[in-house]
C-alpha positions as CSV (number, residue, x, y, z in Angstrom):
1,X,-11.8,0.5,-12.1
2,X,-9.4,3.3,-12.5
3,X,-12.3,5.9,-13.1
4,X,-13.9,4.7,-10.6
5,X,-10.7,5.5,-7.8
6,X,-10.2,8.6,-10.0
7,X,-6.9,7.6,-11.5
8,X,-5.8,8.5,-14.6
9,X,-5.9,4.9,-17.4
10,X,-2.0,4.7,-17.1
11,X,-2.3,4.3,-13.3
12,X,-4.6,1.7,-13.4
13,X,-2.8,-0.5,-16.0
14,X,0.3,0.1,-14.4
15,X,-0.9,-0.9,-11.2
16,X,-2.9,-4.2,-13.0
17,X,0.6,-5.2,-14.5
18,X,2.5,-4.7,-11.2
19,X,-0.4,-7.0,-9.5
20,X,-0.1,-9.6,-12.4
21,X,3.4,-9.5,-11.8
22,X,3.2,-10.2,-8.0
23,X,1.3,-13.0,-8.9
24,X,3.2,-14.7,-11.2
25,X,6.1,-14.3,-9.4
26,X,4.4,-15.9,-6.3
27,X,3.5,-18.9,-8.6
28,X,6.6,-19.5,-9.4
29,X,8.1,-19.6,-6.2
30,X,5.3,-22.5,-5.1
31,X,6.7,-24.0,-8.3
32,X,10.2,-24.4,-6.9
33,X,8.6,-25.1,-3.8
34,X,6.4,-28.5,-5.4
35,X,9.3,-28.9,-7.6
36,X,12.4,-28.2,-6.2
37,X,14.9,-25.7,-7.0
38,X,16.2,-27.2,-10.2
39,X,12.7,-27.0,-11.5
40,X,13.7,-25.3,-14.5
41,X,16.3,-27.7,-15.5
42,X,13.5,-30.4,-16.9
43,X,12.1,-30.2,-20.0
44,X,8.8,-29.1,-18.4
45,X,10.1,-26.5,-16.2
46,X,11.8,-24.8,-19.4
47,X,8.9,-24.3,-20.9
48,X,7.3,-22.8,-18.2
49,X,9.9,-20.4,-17.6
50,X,10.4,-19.5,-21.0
51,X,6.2,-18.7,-20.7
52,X,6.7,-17.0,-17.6
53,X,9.7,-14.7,-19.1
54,X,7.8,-13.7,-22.0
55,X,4.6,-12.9,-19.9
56,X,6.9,-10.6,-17.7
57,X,8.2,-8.4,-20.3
58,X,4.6,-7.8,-21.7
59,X,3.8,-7.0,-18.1
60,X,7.1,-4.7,-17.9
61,X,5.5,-1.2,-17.1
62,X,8.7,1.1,-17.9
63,X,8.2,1.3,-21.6
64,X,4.3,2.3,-21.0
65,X,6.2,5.4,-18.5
66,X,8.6,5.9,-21.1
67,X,6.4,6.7,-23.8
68,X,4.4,9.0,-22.0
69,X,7.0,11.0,-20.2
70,X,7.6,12.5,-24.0
């Protein structure tokens, strides 16, 4: 898709991660919406947020700028 829109690979998987990221962050917030706010005080909801947390720092784009700013 990126060479397609002519933008260089780290564009494109930096925009992919920030669109990931949008979503997940939108399902969590129907989460607390079915769920309720304390939704992440069950046993259930912990799990889910732990998931979530570590599928947001593999989606965290500042390492991949990082890295190529050197």
């Amino acid at each position: 898709m990126a060479q397609l829109r002519d933008l260089p690979a780290i564009s494109g998987a930096m925009i992919w991660a920030r669109q990931i990221e949008r979503q997940l962050q939108a399902y969590m917030k129907r989460l607390e919406d079915a769920l309720g706010k304390d939704w992440e005080l069950h046993a259930e909801g912990q799990r889910l947020r732990i998931d979530c947390n570590d599928l947001m720092k593999k989606l965290d784009t500042r390492p991949v700028i990082y890295c190529h700013l050197k």
